[in-house]
C-alpha positions, 0 to 999 in steps of 0.5 A: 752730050754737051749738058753730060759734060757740062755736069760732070764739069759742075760736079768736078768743080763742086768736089774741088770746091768742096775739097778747097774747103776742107784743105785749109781746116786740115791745115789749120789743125796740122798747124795747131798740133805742131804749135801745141808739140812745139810748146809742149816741147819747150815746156818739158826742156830742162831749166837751167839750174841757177849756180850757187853763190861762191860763199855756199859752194866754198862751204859746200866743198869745205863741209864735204871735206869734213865729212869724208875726214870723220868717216876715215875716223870712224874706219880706224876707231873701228879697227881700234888697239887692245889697251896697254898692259902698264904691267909689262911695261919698263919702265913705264915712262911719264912725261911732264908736259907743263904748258902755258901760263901757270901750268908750268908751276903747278905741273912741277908741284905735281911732279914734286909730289908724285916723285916722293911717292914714286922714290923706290920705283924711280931707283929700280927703273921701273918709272921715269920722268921725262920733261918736256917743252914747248907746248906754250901759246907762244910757240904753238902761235908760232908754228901756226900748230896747236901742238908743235911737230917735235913736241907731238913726237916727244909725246909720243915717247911717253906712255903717260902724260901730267899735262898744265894748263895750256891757253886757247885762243878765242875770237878777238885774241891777238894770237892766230885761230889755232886749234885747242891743244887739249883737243888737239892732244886728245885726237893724235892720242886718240884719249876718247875718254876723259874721266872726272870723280867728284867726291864730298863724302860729308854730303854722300856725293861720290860722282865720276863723270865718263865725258866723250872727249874727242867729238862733239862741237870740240871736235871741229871747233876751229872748223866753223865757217863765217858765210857773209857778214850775217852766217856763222856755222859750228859743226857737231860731231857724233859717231856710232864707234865713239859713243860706244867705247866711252859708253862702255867704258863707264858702265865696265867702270861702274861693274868693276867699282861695284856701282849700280847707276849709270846716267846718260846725259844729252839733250836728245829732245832737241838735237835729235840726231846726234845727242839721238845717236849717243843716246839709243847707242847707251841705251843699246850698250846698256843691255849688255849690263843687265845688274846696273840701272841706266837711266837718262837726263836732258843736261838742262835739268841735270845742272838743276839735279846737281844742286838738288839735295834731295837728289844729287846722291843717287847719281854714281856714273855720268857719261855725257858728250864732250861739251855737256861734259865739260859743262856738268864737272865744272859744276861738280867740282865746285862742291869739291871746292872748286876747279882748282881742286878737281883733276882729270884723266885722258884715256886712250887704249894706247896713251893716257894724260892727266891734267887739271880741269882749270884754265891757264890763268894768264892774268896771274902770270901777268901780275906776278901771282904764278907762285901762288897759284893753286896745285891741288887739281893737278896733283888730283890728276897726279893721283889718277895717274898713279891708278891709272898705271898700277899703283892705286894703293898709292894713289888711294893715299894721295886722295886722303891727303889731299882731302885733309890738306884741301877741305878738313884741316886746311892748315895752309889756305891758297889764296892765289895772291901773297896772302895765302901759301904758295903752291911749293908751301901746299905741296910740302904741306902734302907731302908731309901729311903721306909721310904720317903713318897715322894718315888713314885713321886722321883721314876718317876723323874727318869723313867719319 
């Protein structure tokens, strides 16, 4: 008995042992699983996200705010007005907006010019002229406004605006950074359509340019941001709803005048987003116009094909986004003779203004030389005003006369100084050249 007991204590001290042994490995790896769980879990918890640096969260919010400006742009163009019928409208009402530096001289001379052949309309109250101030760099750096309230509400009033020069200020200026006024103008109008024809029928160029006017880098071109010393950002603006009215706009314009080409310019290759988005919008659009050619152009090799004599003739209509439009018709007018010599149309469904292509030539003003200063390009405007409003035979006029007085007879020279005519003795000059009955046939002596 005592030897069976004395086993069963050996063996019972053997199994506890045996079972002291095993208890610390099962520990070890219950310790071990709960230290891989533990770091497993602190592995899988989320990192702080690092903060953005106060420069990129004001340009994030500032960016933001942008966009959420142009996409309620882009609902009201959506919902756009039909066009104003100038038909039904009297009187039709003309404000003359004369702007900064040289523009109110040369705005006058059109006004001159553009009263003598609206005489008989100005007597039955079919048209009226309204004048309207304000709108110059002093004023507007003033109110801190690129258009002053009460002047923006006078145009308004107005169905068609012959707007001067007015000055923008640039970096490094004294004036504040305030918007442009023309940009600013052609958004509170909404004038998506800024129309330039270029004509040298000596050299068979017959060009109209279909430049989009309220997008592109102009669009938001005070908006830019400064991010340190070292980072600047600009913003360039395109939407669906914008490039198709100035799209069909020049391809409607090249089916009623009769013209089989329309050329899109962008620079597609490269900023494949926006310049993209305008350029597949033509190309959609152009569908829709199966009697008229599209084709396209990077705005590098356009400017080359301008001068090209070989291949400037085949080009008709032009439609292009805001700063290579802007770009291109400075360099047509100067086959024309120069900005000077070139005018503009704004074009709105509701408002429309009419405008030279040439700056506000401050320096002149300065030196006593506004007298002198060249009225061509807004008389030039002056002429697509009359079309625009339902008078082209009268505008047809003014063309001819401008082309004899500016590029064939030349009998007066503009020089912009004493030593050529001023701008009164130019606008008298056209004047009494309308007044030749004979003003067709002198007209075609010159173009042959």
């Amino acid at each position: 008995m005592a030897k069976a007991k004395t086993k069963r204590k050996a063996a019972s001290g053997k199994a506890k042992t045996h079972r002291a042994k095993k208890a610390p490995v099962r520990g070890r790896a219950a310790s071990t699983k709960k230290t891989a769980a533990r770091r497993s879990t602190q592995k899988a918890a989320p990192k702080p996200k690092a903060t953005l640096g106060p420069a990129v969260e004001k340009a994030a919010k500032h960016f933001a705010g942008l966009v959420q400006k142009q996409l309620d742009r882009v609902g009201r163009m959506k919902h756009d007005e039909g066009w104003t019928d100038y038909a039904k409208l009297s009187p039709i009402i003309i404000g003359v907006c004369g702007g900064d530096g040289i523009g109110p001289m040369i705005s006058a001379q059109a006004q001159r010019v553009l009263e003598y052949l609206l005489s008989v309309e100005r007597a039955t109250g079919k048209v009226t002229f309204r004048t309207i101030e304000g709108l110059t760099i002093e004023r507007r750096a003033k109110v801190r406004k690129p258009i002053p309230d009460d002047v923006l509400v006078e145009l308004k009033k107005c169905h068609v605006i012959l707007k001067g020069p007015t000055t923008t200020p640039r970096k490094g200026d004294p004036w504040p950074n305030i918007e442009s006024a023309n940009v600013a103008m052609r958004k509170e109008l909404d004038l998506f359509a800024n129309v330039r024809p270029v004509k040298v029928p000596e050299h068979r160029i017959d060009w109209i340019f279909f430049r989009e006017n309220t997008e592109d880098l102009y669009a938001l071109g005070s908006e830019g941001l400064e991010i340190g010393k070292d980072l600047a950002v600009d913003f360039k603006i395109i939407t669906r709803p914008g490039s198709e009215r100035i799209v069909r706009a020049a391809f409607e314009h090249a089916r009623k005048a009769g013209r089989t080409r329309v050329t899109v310019v962008t620079k597609a290759n490269v900023v494949k987003t926006t310049d993209g988005l305008f350029l597949r919008t033509a190309q959609e659009i152009a569908k829709e116009y199966p009697g008229i050619e599209c084709d396209d152009w990077y705005i590098d090799i356009m400017t080359a094909k301008l001068v090209d004599p070989k291949r400037r003739t085949q080009f008709q209509v032009l439609v292009l986004p805001n700063l290579y439009g802007d770009i291109l018709t400075d360099e047509a007018a100067e086959f024309q003779g120069g900005v000077g010599t070139a005018g503009a149309a704004n074009i709105g469904k509701r408002y429309a203004m009419f405008e030279a292509i040439h700056g506000s030539a401050p320096r002149m003003v300065d030196e006593g030389r506004a007298d002198y200063a060249d009225p061509c390009s807004m008389i030039r405007g002056g002429a697509m005003l009359l079309s625009h409003i339902g008078y082209p035979e009268k505008a047809r006029k003014l063309e001819m006369a401008l082309d004899i007085c500016g590029q064939y007879e030349k009998r007066l020279v503009m020089t912009g100084r004493d030593t050529g005519a001023t701008g009164a003795a130019f606008s008298d000059y056209v004047m009494d050249t309308l007044a030749d009955p004979g003003l067709e046939q002198r007209w075609r002596e010159y173009v042959g």
